[in-house]
TITOR-424435 format. One line per field, with one value per residue: residue number from 0; chain; x, y, z of N, C-alpha, C in turn. Coordinates in nm, 2 decimals. Atoms other than C-alpha are relative to their C-alpha. Layout:
N
i: c(NUM; ...);
ch: c(A; ...);
n_east: c(X; ...);
n_north: c(Y; ...);
n_up: c(Z; ...);
ca_east: c(X; ...);
ca_north: c(Y; ...);
ca_up: c(Z; ...);
c_east: c(X; ...);
c_north: c(Y; ...);
c_up: c(Z; ...);
REM end
This chain:
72
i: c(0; 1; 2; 3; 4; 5; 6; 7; 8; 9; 10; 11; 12; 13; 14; 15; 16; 17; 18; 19; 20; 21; 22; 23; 24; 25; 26; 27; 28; 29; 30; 31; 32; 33; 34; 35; 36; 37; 38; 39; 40; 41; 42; 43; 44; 45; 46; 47; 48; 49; 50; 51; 52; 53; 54; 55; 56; 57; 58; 59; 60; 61; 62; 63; 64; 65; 66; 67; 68; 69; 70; 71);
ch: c(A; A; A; A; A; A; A; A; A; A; A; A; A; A; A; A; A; A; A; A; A; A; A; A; A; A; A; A; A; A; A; A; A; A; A; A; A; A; A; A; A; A; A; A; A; A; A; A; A; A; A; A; A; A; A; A; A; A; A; A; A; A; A; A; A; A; A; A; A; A; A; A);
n_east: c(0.14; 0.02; 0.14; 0.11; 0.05; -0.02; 0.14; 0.05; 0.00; 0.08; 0.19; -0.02; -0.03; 0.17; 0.04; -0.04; 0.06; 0.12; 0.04; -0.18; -0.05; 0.12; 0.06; 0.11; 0.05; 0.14; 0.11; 0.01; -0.18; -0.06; -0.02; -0.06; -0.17; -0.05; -0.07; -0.15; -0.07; 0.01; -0.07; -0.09; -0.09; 0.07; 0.07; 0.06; 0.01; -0.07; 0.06; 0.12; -0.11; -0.10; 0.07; 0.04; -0.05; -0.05; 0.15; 0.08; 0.13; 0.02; -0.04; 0.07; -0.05; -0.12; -0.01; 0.07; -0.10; -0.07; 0.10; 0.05; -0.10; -0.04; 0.04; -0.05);
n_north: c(0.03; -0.05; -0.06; 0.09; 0.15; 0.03; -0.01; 0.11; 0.12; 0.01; 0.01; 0.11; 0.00; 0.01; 0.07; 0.15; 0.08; 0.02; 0.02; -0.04; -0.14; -0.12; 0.00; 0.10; -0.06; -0.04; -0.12; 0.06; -0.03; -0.11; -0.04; 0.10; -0.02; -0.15; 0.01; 0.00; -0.15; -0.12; 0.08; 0.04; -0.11; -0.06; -0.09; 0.09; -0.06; 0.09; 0.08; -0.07; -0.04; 0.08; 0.08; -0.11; -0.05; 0.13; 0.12; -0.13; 0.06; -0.01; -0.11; -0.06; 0.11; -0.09; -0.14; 0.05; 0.11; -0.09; -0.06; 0.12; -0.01; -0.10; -0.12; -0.15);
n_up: c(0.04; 0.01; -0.07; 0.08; -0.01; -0.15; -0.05; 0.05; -0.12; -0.11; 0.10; 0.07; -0.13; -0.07; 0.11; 0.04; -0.09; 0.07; 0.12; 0.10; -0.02; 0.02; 0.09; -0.05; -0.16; 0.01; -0.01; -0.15; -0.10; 0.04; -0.17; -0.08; 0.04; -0.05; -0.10; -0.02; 0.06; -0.08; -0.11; 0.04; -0.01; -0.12; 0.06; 0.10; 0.13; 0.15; 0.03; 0.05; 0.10; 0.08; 0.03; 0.11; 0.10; 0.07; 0.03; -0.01; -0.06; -0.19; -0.10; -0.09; -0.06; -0.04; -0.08; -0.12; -0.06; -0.04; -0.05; -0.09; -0.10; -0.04; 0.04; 0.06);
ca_east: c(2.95; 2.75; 2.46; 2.22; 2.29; 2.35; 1.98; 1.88; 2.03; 1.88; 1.50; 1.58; 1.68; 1.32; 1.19; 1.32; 1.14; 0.80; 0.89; 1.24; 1.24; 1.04; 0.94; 0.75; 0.62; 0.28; 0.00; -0.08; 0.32; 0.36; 0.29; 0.51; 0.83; 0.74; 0.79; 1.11; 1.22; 1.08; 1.22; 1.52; 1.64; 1.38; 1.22; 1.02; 1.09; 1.34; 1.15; 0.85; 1.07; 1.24; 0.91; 0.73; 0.97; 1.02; 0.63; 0.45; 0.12; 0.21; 0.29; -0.03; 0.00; 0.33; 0.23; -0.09; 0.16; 0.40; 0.08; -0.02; 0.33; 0.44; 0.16; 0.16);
ca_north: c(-0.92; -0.67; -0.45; -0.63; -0.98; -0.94; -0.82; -1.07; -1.35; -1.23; -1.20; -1.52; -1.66; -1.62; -1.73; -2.03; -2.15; -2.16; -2.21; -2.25; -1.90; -1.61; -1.73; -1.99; -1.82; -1.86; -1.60; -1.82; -1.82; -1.46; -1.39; -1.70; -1.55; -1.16; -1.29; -1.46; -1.16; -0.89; -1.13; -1.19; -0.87; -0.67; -0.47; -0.56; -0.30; -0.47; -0.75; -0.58; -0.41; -0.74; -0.95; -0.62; -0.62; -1.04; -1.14; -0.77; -1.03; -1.06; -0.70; -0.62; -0.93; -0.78; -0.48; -0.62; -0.87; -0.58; -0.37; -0.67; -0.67; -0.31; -0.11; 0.27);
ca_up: c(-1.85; -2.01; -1.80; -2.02; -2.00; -1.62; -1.61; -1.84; -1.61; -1.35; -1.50; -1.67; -1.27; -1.16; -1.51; -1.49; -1.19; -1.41; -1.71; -1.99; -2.02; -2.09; -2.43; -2.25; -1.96; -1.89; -1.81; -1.48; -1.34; -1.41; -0.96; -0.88; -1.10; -1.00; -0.62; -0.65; -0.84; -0.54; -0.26; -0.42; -0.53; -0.32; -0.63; -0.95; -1.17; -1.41; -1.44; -1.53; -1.79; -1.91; -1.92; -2.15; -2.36; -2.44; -2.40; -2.46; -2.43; -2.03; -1.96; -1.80; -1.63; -1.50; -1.42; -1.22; -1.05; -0.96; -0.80; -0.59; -0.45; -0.42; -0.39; -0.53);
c_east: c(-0.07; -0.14; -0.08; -0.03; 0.05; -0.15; -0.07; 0.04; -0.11; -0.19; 0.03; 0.02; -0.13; -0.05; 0.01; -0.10; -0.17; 0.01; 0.18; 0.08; -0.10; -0.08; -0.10; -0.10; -0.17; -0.10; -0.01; 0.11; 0.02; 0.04; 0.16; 0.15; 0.02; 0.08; 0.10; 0.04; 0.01; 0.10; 0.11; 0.11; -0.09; -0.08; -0.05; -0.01; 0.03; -0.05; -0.17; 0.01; 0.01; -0.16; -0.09; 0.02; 0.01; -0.15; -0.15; -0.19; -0.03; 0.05; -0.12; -0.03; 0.08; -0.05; -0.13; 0.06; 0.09; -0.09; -0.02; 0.13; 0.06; -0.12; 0.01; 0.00);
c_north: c(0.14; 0.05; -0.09; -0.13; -0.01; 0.03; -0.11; -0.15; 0.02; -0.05; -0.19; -0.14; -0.05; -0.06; -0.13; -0.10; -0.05; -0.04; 0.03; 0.14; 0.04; -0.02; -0.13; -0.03; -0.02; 0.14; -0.06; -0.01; 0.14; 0.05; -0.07; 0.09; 0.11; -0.07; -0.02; 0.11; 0.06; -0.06; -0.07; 0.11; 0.15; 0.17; -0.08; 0.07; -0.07; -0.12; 0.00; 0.05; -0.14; -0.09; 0.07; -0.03; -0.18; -0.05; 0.14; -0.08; -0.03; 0.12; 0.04; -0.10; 0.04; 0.08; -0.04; -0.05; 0.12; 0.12; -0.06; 0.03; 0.13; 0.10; 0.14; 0.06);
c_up: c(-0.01; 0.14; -0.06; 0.02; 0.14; 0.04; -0.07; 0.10; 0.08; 0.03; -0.02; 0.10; 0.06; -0.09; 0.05; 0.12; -0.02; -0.11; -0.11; 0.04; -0.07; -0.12; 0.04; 0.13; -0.02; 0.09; 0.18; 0.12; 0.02; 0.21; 0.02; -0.02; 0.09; 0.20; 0.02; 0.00; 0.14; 0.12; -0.02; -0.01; 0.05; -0.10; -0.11; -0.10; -0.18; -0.05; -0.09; -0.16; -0.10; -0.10; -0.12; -0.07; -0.11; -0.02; 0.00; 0.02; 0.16; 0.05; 0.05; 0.11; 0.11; 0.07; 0.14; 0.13; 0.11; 0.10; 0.15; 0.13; 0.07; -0.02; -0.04; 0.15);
REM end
């Protein structure tokens, strides 16, 4: 399995507990997924990353989300 679709699972993992997948993510889920994510695999970078790049309408979302949880 490539690097790629091993991070895409993963992302896709948390996704799923709100919503199909990323292309149906909403703006209101975006906390619920980042948590699994951080508390799952105990960072939120890649996720941050994955959700940018698939729904560039929830990356500040994201990034807010990722703030909340790991502050600077």
């Amino acid at each position: 399995m490539s690097e790629t679709s091993e991070l895409s699972q993963r992302c896709e993992r948390s996704i799923v507990l709100a919503a199909d997948h990323v292309g149906k993510l909403r703006k209101p889920d975006v906390m619920r997924v980042m948590e699994d994510f951080f508390f799952t695999y105990g960072s939120t970078g890649e996720l941050v990353d994955y959700i940018t790049e698939h729904r560039p309408d929830l990356a500040a979302e994201a990034q807010a989300c990722q703030l909340e949880l790991v502050p600077a």
